[in-house]
C-alpha positions in Angstrom: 20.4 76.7 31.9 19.7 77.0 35.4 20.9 80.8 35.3 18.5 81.3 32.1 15.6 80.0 33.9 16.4 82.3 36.7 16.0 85.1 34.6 12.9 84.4 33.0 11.6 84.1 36.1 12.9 87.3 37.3 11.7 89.2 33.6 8.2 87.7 34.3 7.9 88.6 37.9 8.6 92.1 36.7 6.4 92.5 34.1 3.8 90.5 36.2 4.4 93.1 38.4 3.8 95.9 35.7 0.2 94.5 34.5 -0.8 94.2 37.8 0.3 98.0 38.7 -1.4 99.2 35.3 -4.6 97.2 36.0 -4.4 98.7 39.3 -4.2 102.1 38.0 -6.9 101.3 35.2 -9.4 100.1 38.3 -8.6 103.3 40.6 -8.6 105.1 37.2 -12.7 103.8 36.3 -13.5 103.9 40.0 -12.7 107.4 40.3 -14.2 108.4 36.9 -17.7 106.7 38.3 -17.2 109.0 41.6 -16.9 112.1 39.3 -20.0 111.5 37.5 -21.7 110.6 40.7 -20.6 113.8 42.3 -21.3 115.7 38.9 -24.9 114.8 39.3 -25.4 117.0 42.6 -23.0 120.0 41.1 -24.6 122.6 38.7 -22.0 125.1 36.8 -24.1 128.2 36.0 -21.4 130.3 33.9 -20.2 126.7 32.2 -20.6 127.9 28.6 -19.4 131.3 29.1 -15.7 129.4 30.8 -15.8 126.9 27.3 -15.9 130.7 25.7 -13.2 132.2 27.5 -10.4 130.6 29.3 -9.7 133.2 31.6 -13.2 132.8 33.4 -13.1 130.6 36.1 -15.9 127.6 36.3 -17.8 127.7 39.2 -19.1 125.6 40.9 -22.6 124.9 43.1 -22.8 121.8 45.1 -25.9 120.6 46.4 -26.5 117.4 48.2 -28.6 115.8 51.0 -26.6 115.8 54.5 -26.8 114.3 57.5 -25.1 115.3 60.5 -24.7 114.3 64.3 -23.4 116.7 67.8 -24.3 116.0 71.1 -26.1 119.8 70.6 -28.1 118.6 67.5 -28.3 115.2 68.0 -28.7 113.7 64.7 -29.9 116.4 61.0 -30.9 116.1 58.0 -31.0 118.5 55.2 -29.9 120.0 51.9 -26.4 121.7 51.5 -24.9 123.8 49.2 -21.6 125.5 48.1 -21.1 127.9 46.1 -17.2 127.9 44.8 -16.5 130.9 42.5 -14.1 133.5 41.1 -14.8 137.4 40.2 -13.9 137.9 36.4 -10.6 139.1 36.6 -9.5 136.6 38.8 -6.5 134.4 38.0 -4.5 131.4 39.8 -3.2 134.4 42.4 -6.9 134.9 43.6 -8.3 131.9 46.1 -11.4 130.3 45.3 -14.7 132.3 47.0 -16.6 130.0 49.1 -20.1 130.2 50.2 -21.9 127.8 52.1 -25.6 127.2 52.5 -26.9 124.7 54.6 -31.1 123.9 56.0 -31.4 121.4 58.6 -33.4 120.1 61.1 -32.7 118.3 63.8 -34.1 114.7 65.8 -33.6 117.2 69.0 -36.6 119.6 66.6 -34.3 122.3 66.2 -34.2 124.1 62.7 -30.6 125.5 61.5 -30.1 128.0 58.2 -27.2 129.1 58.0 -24.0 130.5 55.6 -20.6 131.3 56.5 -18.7 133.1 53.4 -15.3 133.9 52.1 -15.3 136.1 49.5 -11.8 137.5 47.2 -12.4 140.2 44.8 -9.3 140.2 41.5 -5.9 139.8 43.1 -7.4 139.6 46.4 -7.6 143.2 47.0 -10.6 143.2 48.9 -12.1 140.3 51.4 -15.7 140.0 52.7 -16.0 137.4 55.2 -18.8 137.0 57.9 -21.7 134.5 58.6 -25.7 134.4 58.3 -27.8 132.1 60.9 -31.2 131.7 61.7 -32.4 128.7 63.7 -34.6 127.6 66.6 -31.7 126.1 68.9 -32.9 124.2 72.2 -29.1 124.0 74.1 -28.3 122.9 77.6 -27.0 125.3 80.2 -24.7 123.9 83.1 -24.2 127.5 84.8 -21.1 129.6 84.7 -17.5 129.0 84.8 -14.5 126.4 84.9 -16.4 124.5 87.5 -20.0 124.2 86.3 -20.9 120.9 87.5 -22.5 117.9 85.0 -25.7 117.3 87.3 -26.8 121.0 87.3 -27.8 120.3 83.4 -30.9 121.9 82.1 -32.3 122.8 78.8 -33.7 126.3 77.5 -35.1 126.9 74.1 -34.8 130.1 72.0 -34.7 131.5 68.1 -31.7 133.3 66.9 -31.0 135.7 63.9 -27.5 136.5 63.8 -25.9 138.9 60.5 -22.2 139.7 60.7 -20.7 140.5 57.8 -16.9 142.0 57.5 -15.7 144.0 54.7 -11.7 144.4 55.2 -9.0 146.1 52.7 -5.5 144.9 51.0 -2.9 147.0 52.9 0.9 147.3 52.9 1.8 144.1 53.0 0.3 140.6 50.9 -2.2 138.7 52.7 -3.1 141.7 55.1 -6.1 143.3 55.2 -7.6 146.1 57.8 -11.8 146.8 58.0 -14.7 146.7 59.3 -18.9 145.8 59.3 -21.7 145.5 61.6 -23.2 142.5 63.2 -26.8 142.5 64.6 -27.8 139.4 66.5 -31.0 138.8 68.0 -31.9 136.1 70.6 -35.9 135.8 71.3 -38.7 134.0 72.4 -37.2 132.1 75.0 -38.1 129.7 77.2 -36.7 128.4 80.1 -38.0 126.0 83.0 -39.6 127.4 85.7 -37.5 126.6 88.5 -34.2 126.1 86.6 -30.8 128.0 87.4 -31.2 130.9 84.3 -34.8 131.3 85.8 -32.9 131.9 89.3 -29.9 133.7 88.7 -31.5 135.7 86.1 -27.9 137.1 84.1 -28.1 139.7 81.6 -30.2 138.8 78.8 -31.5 135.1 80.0 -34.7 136.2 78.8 -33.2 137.5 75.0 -31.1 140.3 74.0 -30.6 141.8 71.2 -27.1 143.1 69.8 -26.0 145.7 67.4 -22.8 147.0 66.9 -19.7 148.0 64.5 -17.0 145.8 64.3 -13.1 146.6 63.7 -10.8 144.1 62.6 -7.7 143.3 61.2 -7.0 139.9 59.3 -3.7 138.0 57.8 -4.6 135.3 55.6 -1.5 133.3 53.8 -3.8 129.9 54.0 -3.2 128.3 50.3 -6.5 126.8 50.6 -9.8 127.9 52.3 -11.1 124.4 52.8 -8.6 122.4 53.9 -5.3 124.7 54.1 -1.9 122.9 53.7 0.3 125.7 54.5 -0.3 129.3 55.4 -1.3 131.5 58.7 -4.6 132.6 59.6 -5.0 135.6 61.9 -8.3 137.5 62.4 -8.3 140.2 65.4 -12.1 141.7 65.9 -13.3 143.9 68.4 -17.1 145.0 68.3 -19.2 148.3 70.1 -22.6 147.7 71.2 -25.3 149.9 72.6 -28.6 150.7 72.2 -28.7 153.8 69.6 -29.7 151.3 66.8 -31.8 149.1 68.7 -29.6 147.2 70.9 -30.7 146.0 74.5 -27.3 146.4 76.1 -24.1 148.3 75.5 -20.7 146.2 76.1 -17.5 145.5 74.1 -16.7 142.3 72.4 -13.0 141.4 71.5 -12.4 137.9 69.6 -9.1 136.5 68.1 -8.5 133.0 66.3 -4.9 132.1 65.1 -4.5 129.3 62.8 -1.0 127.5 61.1 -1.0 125.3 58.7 2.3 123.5 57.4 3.7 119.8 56.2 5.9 118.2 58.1 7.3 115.5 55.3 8.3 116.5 52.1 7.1 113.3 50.2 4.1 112.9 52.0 1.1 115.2 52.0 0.3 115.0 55.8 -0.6 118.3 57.7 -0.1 119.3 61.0 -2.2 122.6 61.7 -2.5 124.5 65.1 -5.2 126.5 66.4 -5.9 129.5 69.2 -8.8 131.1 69.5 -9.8 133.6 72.2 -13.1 136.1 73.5 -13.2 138.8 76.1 -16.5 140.5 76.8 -16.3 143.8 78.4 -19.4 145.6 80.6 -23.0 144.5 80.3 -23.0 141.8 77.7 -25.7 139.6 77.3 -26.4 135.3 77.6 -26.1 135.0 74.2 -22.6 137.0 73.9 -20.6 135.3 76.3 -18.1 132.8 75.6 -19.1 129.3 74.7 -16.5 126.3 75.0 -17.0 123.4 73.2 -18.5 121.6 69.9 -17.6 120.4 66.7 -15.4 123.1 65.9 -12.8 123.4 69.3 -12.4 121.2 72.5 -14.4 118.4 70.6 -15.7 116.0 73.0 -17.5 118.6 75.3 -20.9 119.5 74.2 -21.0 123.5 73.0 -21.5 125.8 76.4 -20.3 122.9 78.5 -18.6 125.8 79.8 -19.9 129.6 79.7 -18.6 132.6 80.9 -16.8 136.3 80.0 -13.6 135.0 79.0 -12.3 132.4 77.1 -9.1 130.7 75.9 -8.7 127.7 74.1 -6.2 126.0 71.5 -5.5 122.1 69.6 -3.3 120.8 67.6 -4.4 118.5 64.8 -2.2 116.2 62.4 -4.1 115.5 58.7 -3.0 112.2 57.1 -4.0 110.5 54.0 -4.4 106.7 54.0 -5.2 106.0 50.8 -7.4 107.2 47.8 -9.8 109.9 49.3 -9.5 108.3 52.3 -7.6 110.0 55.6 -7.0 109.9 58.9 -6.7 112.4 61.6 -6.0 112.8 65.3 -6.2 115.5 67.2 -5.6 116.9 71.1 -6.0 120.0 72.7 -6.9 122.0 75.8 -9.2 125.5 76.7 -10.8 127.2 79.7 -13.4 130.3 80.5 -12.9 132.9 83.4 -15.2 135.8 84.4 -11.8 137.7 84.7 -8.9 137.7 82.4 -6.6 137.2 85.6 -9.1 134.9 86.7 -7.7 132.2 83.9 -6.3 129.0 86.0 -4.0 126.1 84.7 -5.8 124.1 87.2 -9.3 124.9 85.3 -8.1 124.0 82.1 -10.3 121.5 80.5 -8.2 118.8 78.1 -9.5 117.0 75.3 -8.3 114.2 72.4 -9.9 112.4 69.4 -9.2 110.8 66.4 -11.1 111.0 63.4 -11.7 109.7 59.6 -12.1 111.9 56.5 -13.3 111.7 53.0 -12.5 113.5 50.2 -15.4 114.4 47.8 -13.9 117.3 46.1 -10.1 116.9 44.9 -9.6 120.1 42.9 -10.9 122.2 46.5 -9.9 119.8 49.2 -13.1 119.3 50.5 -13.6 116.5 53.0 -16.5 115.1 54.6 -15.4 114.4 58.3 -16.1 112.2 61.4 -14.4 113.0 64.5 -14.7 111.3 67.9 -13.3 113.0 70.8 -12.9 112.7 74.3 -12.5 115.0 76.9 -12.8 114.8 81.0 -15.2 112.1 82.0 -16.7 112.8 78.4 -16.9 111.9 74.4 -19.2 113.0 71.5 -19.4 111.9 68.4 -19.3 114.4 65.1 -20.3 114.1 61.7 -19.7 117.0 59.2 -18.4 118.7 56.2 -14.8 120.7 55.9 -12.1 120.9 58.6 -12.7 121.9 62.0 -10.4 125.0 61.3 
């Protein structure tokens, strides 16, 4: 009797357990169906009918919504963003997503900010255009030039910038590697600075505006398997740019930029990412202000506000691990460590600038990987807060 009583008790602790695992399911299930049509509301699907038609035509996607955003640079925005996520006809599972963002905002620091960076695969990948659009009013702080620019030398300077660089590179020998070329044209004006500060003094090519035009070369390796929020894959882009004055520049120098990326996951039940990132500038002969190298912000050595540190050189790298908590939501941590020179044999271990943070991430998009993300990250006798959308790198 007693053994009989055992086993009921064991047969209704596991069905209890089955109901509540199935009602479980049945809440995440209706809770996540009520986030889609949320999320549906603010997405618009131009070439929806002609995908119902033909199942080879890939459903694209434009996502628009109301953002808010916060960097020591920008102190808090608001404004509307957009995505556009989309695929050529022609384009099957073996062609990445194209990505285009749009984003307008301004700024409790009265900046203004329009800008679009773009990835774009043609069928099978055979040709990438890549490059970025920006045109805002952008009041930043200048602490003067090198590893050692002190805190207390902090002024600001305001100024409008057009910048146009797009890249148009070329399948070649191998999968994933492409070789090319553009143009990029960027245009600093109307500045102003303060009277007595340290630009007014030393005066350095350009303080006043510059403007740049060039051609660009550039080789690129792109295995990521997703543009967003890659998993696994390497990212390699190698550019080096000529500027001079025959089509309307104010100073002729060279310009040679690198950024590595790796992506891979370290357990095979888990979907946890640990990525790695290096990204490097050298700036050759008479190059303006608004070309030299600029270390921090949201995007590498978080925790030090963008041109913390300026000068002709720069190297810089982190590491970051991706984890997912639960749901949509994740956690990451990150840690990493750069430094500018005016010299490439200038570059000093004991100039090296460290920096770590942790952050939290929401997913809004599944299908894409798209996370909405808030980092906090520390560096020397510093920390800023970040809020944005999609991966630092």
């Amino acid at each position: 009797m007693k053994r009989f009583y055992v086993l009921r008790l064991f047969a209704f602790a596991i069905i209890s357990t089955m109901l509540n695992s199935l009602f479980a399911q049945e809440v995440e299930r209706t809770e996540e169906s009520k986030f889609n049509n949320f999320k549906e509301f603010f997405v618009l699907h131009p070439n929806k009918k002609a995908a119902a038609k033909d199942s080879s035509i890939y459903e694209s996607a434009l996502i628009m919504a109301p953002i808010i955003s916060f960097a020591p640079e920008t102190s808090l925005g608001f404004g509307v963003g957009a995505k556009y996520l989309f695929k050529f006809k022609g384009s099957g599972d073996e062609t990445r997503t194209s990505n285009m963002p749009m984003t307008a905002q301004y700024t409790l620091k009265n900046q203004f900010i329009l800008f679009s960076g773009f990835e774009i695969f043609t069928p099978q990948e055979k040709w990438v255009i890549e490059g970025n659009f920006l045109f805002q009013n952008f009041p930043r702080s200048f602490f003067g030039f090198g590893p050692n620019a002190l805190k207390s030398n902090e002024e600001m300077y305001d100024s409008f910038q057009l910048l146009f660089e797009p890249l148009f590179l070329k399948k070649i020998l191998k999968k994933y590697l492409y070789v090319g070329g553009g143009v990029r044209y960027n245009r600093v004006f109307d500045v102003e600075l303060e009277n007595d500060g340290m630009l007014n003094t030393l005066r350095p090519q350009g303080f006043s505006g510059s403007t740049s035009v060039g051609t660009e070369l550039a080789l690129l390796y792109d295995s990521r398997d997703n543009i967003l929020n890659a998993r696994k894959g390497t990212y390699f882009k190698l550019t080096h740019g000529f500027y001079g004055e025959v089509l309307g520049g104010t100073h002729e120098f060279q310009l040679t930029r690198f950024d590595a990326r790796y992506f891979f996951q370290p357990f095979k039940k888990r979907e946890d990412v640990l990525g790695f990132h290096i990204i490097g500038q050298a700036t050759h002969n008479d190059a303006p202000l608004a070309e030299l190298a600029f270390l921090g912000g949201s995007s590498i050595l978080r925790g030090y506000t963008k041109g913390r540190f300026i000068d002709r050189n720069l190297l810089a790298a982190q590491m970051e691990y991706r984890a997912q908590i639960t749901g949509r939501l994740g956690f990451v941590t990150f840690v990493g460590a750069g430094t500018v020179a005016n010299r490439i044999d200038n570059f000093k271990i004991a100039t090296v600038k460290p920096n770590f943070g942790v952050g939290l991430r929401f997913l809004i998009d599944k299908e894409e990987r798209l996370n909405i993300r808030t980092d906090w990250g520390f560096g020397r006798n510093t920390n800023s807060l970040y809020l944005n959308i999609a991966e630092s790198f």
